[in-house]
C-alpha positions as CSV (number, residue, x, y, z in Angstrom):
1,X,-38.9,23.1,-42.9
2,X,-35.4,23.5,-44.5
3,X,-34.9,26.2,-42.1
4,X,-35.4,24.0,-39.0
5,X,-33.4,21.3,-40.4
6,X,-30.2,23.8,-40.8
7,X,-31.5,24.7,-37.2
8,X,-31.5,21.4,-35.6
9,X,-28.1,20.5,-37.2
10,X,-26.3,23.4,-35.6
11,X,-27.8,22.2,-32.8
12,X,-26.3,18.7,-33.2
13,X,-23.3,20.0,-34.2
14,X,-22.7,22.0,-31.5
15,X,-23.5,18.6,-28.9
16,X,-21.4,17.0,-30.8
17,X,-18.9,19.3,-30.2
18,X,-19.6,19.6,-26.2
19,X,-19.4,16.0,-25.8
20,X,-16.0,15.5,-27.2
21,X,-15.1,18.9,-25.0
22,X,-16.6,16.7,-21.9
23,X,-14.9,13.5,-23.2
24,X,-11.3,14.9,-23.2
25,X,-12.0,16.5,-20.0
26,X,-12.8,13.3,-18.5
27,X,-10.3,11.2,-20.3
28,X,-7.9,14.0,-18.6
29,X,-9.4,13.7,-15.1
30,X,-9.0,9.7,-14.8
31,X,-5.6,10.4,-16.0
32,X,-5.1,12.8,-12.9
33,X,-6.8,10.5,-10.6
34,X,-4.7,8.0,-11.4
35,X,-1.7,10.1,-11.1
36,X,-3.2,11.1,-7.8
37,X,-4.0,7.5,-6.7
38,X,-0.2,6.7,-7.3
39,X,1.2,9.8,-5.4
40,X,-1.2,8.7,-2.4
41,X,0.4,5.1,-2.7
42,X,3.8,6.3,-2.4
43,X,3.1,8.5,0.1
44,X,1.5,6.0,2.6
45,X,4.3,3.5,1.8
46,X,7.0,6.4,3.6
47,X,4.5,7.6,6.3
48,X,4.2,3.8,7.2
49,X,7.8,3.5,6.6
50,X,8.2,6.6,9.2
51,X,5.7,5.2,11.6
52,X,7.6,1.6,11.8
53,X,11.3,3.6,12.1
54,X,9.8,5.6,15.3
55,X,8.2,2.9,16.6
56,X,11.9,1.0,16.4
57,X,13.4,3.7,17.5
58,X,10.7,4.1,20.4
59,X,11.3,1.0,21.8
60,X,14.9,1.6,21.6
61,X,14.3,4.9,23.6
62,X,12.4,3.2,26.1
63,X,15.4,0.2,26.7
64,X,17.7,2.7,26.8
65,X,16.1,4.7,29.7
66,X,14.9,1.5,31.6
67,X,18.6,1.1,31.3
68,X,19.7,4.9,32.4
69,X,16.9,4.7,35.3
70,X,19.2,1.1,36.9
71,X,22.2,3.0,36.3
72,X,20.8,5.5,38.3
73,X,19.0,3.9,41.3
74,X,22.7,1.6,41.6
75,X,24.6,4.3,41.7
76,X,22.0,6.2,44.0
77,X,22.3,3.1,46.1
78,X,25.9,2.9,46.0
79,X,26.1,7.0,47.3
80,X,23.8,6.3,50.3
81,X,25.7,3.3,51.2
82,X,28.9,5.6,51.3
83,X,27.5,8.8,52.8
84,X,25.9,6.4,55.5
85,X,29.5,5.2,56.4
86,X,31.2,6.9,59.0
87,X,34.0,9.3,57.7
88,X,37.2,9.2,60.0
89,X,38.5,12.9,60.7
């Protein structure tokens, strides 16, 4: 009987000693999920910081070539009118 006793305590022992193991591992893990969650916060803050910059700069684009496209038909406009004109030799 003294024999199983010494044989069951080794066994406890030995639990024992896995579950701290497992308790520092997962004490460590929430730590690096937490470190992750932050990472993941600050990253989506600058992708959405990206994403409203090109859609600014987007719309700017798109004035800009409305803008270039007028320029152009005028002047297109302004070309025909004088190539339609009679040149005096």
């Amino acid at each position: 009987m003294g024999r199983r006793l010494h044989v069951r305590n080794l066994e406890v022992k030995t639990l024992r000693s896995q579950v701290t193991i497992l308790q520092r591992l997962l004490k460590e893990s929430k730590k690096k999920v937490g470190q992750v969650k932050e990472e993941n916060k600050r990253l989506k803050a600058l992708v959405d910081s990206y994403a409203d910059d090109l859609v600014i700069r987007s719309t700017e684009q798109g004035k800009t070539t409305d803008k270039l496209q007028k320029q152009y038909e005028k002047l297109l406009a302004e070309v025909k009118e004088l190539t339609s004109r009679s040149i005096p030799k």
